[in-house]
Each structure stands twice: as C-alpha cells, then as structure tokens.
N, CA, C and O atoms as a Maestro MAE file, in Angstrom:
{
 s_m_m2io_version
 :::
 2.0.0
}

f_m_ct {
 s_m_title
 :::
 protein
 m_atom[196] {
  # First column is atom index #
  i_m_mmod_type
  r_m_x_coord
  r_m_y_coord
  r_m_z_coord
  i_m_residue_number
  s_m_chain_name
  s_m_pdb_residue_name
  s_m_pdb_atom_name
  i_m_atomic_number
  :::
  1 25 0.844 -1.189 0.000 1 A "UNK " " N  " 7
  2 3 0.000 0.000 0.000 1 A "UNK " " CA " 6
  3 2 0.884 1.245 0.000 1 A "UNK " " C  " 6
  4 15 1.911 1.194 0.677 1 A "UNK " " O  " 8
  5 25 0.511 2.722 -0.904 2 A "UNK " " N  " 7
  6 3 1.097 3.357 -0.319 2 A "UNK " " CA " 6
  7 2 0.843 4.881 0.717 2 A "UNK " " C  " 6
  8 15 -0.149 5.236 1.353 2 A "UNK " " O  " 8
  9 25 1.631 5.259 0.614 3 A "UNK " " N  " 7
  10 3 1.922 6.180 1.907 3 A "UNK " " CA " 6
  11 2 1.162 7.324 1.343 3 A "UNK " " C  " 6
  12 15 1.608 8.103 0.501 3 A "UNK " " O  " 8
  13 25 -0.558 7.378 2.116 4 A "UNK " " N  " 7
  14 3 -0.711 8.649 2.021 4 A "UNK " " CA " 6
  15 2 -0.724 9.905 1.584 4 A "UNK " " C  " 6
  16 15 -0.151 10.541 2.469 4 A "UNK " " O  " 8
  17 25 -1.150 10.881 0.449 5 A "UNK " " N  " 7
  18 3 -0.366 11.905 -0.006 5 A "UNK " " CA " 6
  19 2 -0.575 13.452 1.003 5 A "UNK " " C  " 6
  20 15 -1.551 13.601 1.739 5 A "UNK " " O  " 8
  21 25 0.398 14.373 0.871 6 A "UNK " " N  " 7
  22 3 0.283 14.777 2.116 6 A "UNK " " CA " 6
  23 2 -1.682 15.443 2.335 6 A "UNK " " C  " 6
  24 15 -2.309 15.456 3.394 6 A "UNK " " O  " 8
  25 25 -2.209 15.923 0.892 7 A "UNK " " N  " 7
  26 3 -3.615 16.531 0.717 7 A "UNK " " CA " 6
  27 2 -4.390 15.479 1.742 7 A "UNK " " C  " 6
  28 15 -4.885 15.708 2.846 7 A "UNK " " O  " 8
  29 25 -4.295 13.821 0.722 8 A "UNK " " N  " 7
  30 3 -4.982 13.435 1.991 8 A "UNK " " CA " 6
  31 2 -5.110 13.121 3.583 8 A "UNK " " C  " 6
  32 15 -6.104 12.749 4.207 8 A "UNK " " O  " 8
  33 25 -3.778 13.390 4.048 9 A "UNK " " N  " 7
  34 3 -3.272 13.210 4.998 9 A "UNK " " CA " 6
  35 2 -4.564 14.361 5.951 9 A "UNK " " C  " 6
  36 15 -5.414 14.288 6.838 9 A "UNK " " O  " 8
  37 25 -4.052 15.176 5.175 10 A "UNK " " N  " 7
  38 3 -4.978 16.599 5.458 10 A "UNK " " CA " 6
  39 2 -6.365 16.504 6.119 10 A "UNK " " C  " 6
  40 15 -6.938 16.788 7.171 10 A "UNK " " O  " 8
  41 25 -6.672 15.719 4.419 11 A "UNK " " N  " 7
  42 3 -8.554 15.665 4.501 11 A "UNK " " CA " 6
  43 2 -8.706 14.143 5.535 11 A "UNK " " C  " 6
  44 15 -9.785 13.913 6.082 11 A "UNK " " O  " 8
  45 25 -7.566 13.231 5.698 12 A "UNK " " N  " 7
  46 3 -8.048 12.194 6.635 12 A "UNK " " CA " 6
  47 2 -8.150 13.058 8.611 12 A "UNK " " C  " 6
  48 15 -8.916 12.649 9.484 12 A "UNK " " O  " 8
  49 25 -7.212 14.164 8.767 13 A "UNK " " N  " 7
  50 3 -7.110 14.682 10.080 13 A "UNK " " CA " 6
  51 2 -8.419 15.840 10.418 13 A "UNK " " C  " 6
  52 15 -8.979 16.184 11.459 13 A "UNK " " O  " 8
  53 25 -8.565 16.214 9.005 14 A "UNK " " N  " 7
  54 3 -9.937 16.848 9.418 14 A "UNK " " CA " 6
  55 2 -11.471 16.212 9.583 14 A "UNK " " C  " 6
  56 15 -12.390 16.635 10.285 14 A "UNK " " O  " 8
  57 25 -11.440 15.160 8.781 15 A "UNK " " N  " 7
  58 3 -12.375 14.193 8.943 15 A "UNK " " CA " 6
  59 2 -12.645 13.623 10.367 15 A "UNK " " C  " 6
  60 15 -13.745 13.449 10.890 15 A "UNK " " O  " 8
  61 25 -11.267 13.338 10.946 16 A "UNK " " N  " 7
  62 3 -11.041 12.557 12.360 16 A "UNK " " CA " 6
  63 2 -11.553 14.394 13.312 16 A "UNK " " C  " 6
  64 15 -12.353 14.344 14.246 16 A "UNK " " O  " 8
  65 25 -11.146 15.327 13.011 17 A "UNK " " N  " 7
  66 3 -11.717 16.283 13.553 17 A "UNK " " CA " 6
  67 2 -13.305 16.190 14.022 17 A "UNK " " C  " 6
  68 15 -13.844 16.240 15.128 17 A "UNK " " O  " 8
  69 25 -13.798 16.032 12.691 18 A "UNK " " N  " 7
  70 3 -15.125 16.476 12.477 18 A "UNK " " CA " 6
  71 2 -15.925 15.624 13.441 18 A "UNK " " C  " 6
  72 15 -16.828 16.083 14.141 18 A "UNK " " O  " 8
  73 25 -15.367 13.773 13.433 19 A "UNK " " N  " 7
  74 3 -15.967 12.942 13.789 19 A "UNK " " CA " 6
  75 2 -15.715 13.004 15.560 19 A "UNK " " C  " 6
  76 15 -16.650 12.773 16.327 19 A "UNK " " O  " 8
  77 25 -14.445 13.317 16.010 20 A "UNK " " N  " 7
  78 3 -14.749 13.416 17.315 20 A "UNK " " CA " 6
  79 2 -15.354 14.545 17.504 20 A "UNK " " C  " 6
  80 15 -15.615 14.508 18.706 20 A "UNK " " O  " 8
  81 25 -15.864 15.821 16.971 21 A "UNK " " N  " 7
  82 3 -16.477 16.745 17.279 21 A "UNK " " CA " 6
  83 2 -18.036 16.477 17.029 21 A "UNK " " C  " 6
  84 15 -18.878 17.360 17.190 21 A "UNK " " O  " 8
  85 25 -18.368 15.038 16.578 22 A "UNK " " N  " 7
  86 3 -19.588 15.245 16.340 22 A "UNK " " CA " 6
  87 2 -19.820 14.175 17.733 22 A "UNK " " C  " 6
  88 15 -20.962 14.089 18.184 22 A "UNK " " O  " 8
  89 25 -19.034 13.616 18.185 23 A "UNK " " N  " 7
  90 3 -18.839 12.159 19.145 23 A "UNK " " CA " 6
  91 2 -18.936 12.818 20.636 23 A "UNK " " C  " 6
  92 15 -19.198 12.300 21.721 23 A "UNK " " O  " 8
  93 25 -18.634 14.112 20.283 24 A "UNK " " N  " 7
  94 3 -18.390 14.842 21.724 24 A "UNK " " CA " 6
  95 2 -19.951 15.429 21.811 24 A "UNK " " C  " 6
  96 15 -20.722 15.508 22.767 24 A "UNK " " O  " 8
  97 25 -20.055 15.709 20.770 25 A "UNK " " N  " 7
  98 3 -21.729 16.411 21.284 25 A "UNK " " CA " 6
  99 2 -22.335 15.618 21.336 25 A "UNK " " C  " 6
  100 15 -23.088 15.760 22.299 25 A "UNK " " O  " 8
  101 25 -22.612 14.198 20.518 26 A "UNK " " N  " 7
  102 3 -23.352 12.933 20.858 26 A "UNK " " CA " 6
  103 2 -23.202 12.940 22.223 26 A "UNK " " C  " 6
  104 15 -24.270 13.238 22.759 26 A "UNK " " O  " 8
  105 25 -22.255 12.721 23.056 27 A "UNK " " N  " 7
  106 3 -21.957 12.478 24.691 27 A "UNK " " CA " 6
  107 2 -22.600 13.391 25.274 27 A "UNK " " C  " 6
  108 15 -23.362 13.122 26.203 27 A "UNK " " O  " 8
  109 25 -22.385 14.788 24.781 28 A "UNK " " N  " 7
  110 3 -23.166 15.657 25.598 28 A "UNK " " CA " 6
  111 2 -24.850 15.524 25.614 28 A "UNK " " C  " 6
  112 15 -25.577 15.576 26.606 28 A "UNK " " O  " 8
  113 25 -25.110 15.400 24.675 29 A "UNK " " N  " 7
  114 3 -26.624 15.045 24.689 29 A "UNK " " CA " 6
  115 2 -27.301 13.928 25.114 29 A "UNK " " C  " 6
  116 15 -28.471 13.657 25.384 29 A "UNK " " O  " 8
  117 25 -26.015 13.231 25.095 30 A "UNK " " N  " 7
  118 3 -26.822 11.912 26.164 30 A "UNK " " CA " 6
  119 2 -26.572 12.049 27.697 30 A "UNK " " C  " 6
  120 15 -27.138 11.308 28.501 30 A "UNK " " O  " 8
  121 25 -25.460 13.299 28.169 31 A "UNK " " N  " 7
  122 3 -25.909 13.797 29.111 31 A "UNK " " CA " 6
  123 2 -26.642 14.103 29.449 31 A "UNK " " C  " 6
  124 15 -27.094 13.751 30.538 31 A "UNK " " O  " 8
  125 25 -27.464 15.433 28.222 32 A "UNK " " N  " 7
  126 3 -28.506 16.031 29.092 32 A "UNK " " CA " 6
  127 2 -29.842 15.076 29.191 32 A "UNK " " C  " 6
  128 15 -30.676 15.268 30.076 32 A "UNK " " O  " 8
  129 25 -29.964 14.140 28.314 33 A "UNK " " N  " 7
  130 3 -31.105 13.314 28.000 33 A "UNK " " CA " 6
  131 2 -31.244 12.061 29.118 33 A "UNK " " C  " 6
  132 15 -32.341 11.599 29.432 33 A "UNK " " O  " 8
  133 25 -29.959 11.578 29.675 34 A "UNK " " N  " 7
  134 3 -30.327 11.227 31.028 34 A "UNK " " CA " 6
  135 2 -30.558 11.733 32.339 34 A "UNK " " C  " 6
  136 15 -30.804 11.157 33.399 34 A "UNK " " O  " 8
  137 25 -30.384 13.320 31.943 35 A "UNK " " N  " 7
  138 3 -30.643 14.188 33.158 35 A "UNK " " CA " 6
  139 2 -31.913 14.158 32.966 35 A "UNK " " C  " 6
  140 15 -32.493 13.530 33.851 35 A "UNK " " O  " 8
  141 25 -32.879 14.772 31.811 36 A "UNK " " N  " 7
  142 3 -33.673 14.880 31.928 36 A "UNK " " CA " 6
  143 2 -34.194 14.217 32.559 36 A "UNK " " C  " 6
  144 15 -34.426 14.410 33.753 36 A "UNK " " O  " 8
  145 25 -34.706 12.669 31.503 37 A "UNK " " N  " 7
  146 3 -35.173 11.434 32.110 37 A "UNK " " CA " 6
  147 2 -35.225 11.495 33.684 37 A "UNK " " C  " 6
  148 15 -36.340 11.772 34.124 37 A "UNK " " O  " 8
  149 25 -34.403 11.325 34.454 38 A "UNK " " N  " 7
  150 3 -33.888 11.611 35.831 38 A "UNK " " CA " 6
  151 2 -35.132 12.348 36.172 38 A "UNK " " C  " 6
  152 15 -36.171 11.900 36.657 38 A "UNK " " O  " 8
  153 25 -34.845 13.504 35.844 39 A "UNK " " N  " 7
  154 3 -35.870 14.723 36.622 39 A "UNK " " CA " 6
  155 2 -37.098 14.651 36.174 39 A "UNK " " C  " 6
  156 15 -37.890 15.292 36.864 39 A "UNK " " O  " 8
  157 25 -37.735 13.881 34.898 40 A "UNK " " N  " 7
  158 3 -38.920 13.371 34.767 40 A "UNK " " CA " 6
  159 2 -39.122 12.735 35.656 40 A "UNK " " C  " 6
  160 15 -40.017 13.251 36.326 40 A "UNK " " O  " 8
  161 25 -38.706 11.680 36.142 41 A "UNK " " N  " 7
  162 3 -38.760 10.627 36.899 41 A "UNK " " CA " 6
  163 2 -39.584 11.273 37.916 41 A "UNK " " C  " 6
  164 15 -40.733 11.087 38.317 41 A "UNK " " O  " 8
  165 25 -38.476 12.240 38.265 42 A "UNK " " N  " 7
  166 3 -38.917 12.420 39.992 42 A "UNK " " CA " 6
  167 2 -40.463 13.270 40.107 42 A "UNK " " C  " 6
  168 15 -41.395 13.286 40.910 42 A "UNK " " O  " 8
  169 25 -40.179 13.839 39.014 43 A "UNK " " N  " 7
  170 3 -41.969 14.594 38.908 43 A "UNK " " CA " 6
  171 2 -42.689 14.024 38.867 43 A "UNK " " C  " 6
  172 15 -43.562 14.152 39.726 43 A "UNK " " O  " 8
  173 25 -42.813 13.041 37.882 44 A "UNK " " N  " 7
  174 3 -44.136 12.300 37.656 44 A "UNK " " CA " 6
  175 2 -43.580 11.156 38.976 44 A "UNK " " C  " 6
  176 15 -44.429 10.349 38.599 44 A "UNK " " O  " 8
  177 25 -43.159 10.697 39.714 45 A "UNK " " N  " 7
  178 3 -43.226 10.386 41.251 45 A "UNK " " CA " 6
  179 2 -44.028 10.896 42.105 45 A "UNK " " C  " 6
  180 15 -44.932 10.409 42.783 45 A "UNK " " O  " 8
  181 25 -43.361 12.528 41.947 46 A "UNK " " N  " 7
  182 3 -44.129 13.609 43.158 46 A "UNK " " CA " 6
  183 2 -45.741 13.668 42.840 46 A "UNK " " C  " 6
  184 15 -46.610 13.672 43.711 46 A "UNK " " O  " 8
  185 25 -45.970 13.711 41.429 47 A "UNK " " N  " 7
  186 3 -47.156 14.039 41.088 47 A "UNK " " CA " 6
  187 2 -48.227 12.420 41.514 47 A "UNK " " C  " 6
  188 15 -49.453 12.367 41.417 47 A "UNK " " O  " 8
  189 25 -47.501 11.512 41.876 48 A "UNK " " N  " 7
  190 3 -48.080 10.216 42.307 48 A "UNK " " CA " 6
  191 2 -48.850 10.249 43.827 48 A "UNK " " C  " 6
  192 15 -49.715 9.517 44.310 48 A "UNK " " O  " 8
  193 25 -47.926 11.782 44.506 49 A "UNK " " N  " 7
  194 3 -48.025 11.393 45.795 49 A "UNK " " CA " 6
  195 2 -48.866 12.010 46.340 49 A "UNK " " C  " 6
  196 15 -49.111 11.802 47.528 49 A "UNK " " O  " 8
  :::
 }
 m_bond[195] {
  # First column is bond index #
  i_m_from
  i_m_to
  i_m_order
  :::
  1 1 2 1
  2 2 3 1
  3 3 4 2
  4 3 5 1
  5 5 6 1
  6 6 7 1
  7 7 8 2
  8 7 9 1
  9 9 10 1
  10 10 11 1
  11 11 12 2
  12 11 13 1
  13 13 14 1
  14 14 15 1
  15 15 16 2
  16 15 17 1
  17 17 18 1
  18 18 19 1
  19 19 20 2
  20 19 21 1
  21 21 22 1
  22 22 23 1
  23 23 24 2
  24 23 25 1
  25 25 26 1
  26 26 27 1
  27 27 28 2
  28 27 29 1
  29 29 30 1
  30 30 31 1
  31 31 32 2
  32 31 33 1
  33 33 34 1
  34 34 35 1
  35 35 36 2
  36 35 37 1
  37 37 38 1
  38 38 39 1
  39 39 40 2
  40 39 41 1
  41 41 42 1
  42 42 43 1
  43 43 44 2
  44 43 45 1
  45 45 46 1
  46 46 47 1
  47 47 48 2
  48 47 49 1
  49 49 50 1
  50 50 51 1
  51 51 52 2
  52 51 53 1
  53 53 54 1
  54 54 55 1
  55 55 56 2
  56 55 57 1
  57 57 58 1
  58 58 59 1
  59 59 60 2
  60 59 61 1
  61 61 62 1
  62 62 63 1
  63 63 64 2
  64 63 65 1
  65 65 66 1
  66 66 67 1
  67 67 68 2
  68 67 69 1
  69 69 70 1
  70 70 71 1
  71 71 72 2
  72 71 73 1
  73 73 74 1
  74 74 75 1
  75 75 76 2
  76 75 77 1
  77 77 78 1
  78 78 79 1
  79 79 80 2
  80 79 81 1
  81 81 82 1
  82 82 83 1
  83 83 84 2
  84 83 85 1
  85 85 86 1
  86 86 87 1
  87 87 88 2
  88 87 89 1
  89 89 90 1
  90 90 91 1
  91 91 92 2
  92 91 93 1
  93 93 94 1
  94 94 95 1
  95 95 96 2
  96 95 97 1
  97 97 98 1
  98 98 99 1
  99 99 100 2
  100 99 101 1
  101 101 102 1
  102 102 103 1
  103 103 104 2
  104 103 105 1
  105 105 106 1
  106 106 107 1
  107 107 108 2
  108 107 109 1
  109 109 110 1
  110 110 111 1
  111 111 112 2
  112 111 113 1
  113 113 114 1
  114 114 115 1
  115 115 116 2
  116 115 117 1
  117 117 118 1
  118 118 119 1
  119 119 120 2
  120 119 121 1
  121 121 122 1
  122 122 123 1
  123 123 124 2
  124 123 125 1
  125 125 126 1
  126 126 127 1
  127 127 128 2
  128 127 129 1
  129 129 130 1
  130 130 131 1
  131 131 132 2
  132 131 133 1
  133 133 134 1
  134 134 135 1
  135 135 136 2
  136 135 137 1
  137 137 138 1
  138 138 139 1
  139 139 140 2
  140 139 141 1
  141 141 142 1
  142 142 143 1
  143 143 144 2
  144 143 145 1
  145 145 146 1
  146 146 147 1
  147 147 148 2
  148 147 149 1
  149 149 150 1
  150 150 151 1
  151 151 152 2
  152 151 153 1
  153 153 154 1
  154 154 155 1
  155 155 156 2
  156 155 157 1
  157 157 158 1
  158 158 159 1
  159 159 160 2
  160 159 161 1
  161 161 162 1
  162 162 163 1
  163 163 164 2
  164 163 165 1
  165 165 166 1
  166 166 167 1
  167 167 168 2
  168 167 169 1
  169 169 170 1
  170 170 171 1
  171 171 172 2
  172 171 173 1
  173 173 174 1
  174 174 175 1
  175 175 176 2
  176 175 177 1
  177 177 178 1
  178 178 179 1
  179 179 180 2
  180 179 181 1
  181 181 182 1
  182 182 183 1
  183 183 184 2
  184 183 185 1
  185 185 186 1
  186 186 187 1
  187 187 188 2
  188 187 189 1
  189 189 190 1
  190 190 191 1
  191 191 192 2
  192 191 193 1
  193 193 194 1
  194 194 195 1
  195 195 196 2
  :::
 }
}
C-alpha cells in the first residue's frame, strides 16, 4: 500500500476532527437526555403522591 499523499493526509485529520467533534456532542446530549429522564422521573413520582 502506499503512503498517504500529504492533501490526503490533510482531509483524513480533518475528517477525524469532524468525527470526534460530532462524538463529543453525541456524549453531551446523552448527558442532558439522562438528566432529563432523571428529573422526569422524579416529577411524575411527586405528582403520584
């Protein structure tokens, strides 16, 4: 195989950019989406009681 040319070298590090930048907000949103959940929880609890 060979070695890369440096352009794609380029377009392969921005790609790897893009993808952990899209991997990081995936995480974040499944932060907030188990927070939510969470604090649903506890409402519709309270609202039980």
């Amino acid at each position: 195989m060979s070695k890369p040319t440096k352009a794609e070298k380029l377009i392969q590090d921005k790609v790897s950019r893009e993808e952990m930048a899209a991997m990081k907000r995936a995480r974040e949103n499944n932060k907030e989406t188990k927070y939510f959940h969470k604090e649903f929880h506890k409402q519709i609890a309270r609202l039980g009681k």
